[in-house]
N, C-alpha and C positions, 0 to 999 in steps of 0.2 A: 774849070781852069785846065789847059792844054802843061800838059809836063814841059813843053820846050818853053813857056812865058813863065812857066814856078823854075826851071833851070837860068833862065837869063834874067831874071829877080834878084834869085841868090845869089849868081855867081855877082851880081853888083853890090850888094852888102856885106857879101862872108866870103874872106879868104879859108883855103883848109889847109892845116899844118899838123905837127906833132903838139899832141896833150903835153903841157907841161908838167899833168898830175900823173904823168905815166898809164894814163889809158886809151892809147894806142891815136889814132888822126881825130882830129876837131877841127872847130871853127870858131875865124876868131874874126871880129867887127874888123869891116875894109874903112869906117868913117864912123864919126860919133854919130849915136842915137840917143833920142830922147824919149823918155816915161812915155809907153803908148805905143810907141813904131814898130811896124811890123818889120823884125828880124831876117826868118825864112820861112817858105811855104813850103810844107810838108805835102807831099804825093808819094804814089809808087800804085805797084800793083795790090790790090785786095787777098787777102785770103784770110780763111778762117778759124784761124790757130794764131796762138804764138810761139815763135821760134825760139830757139836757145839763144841768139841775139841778135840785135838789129831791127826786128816789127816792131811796130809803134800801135797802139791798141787806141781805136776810134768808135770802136762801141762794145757791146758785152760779148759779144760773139763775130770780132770782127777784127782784124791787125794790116796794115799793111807794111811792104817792104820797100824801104826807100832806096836811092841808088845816088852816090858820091852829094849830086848837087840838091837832093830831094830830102836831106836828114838823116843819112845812115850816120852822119859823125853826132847828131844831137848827145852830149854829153850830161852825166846828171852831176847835181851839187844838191845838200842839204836847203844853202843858202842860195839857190839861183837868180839869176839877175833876169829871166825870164819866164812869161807861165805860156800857158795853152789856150788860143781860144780855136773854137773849133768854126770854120766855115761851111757855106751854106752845101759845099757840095759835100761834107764829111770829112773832111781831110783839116788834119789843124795848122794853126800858124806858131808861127814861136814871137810875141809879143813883149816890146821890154815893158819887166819889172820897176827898172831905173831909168836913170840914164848911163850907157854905155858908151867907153870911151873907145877910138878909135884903138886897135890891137888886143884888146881885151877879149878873153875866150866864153865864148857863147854858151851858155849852160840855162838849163831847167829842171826840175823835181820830175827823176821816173813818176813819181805817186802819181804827178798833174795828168798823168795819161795811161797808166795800168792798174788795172783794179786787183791783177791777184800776180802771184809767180806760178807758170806751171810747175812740174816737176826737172824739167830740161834746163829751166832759166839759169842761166850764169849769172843773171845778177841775187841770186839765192846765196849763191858762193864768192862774190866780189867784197872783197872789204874795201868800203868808203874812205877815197883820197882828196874829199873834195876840200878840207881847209880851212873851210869857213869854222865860223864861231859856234855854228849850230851842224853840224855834222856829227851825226849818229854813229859813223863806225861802219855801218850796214846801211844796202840800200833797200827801203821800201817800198813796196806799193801801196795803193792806196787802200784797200782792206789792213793791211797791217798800222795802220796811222790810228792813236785813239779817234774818240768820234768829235770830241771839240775841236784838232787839229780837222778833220773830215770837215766839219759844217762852218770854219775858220776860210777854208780854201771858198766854199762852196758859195760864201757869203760873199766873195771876195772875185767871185766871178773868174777866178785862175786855173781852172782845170777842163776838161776836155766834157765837153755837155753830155755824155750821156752821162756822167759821174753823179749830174745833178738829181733822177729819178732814182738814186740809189739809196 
């Protein structure tokens, strides 16, 4: 996929505004979505770290860095209304959970897509505003999730594939 066809994708699905949980710009559905529908298409440049915020982790040894219309705003929630599936060129999509209603803010589980926190991570130190009914307080990754929630996602086909040979 060319980043200009995953930038005029999204900008037709997701407007971006302020988080109403006060963490900082998101995205929120431009039109209702139904259980299934690809949300946004996540690209950016590669690199092989993770950053203290913003890269999105696509394999064990591998993150990229998204840009306004590519997923820098992907926000997390305990209870997200979307998961991850990963496409063919690496790069994942953000797929509804449910169905989404038009203005409602776009969220997914960090867990669906990071396997650990470095040391730098902000989200180590972020306490969880997401809301929902199942909201931990704290955001996780997916090493930190017992292993029935781990083989729960895995089963369930929600998380970012390499997660699956883990």
């Amino acid at each position: 996929m060319q980043e200009s066809s995953v930038v005029a994708f999204n900008q037709k699905s997701v407007d971006c505004g302020k988080s109403p949980k006060g963490y900082g710009r998101t995205y929120f559905a431009k039109h209702n979505f139904q259980r299934g529908d690809i949300i946004i298409h996540g690209f950016g440049k590669i690199i092989n770290h993770q950053t203290s915020k913003i890269s999105v982790q696509i394999s064990l040894n591998k993150h990229y860095l998204p840009t306004k219309w590519s997923g820098r705003y992907w926000n997390h929630s305990c209870g997200p209304n979307c998961f991850i599936r990963t496409r063919s060129d690496g790069f994942p999509d953000l797929v509804a959970l449910k169905d989404i209603n038009k203005g409602e803010e776009i969220t997914y589980g960090y867990f669906m897509t990071e396997f650990s926190w470095s040391a730098r991570a902000q989200e180590r130190r972020i306490v969880c505003r997401c809301g929902t009914k199942k909201c931990l307080k704290k955001i996780l990754s997916f090493s930190q999730l017992d292993y029935k929630h781990q083989c729960d996602l895995k089963k369930r086909k929600i998380v970012s594939s390499y997660l699956y040979h883990l």
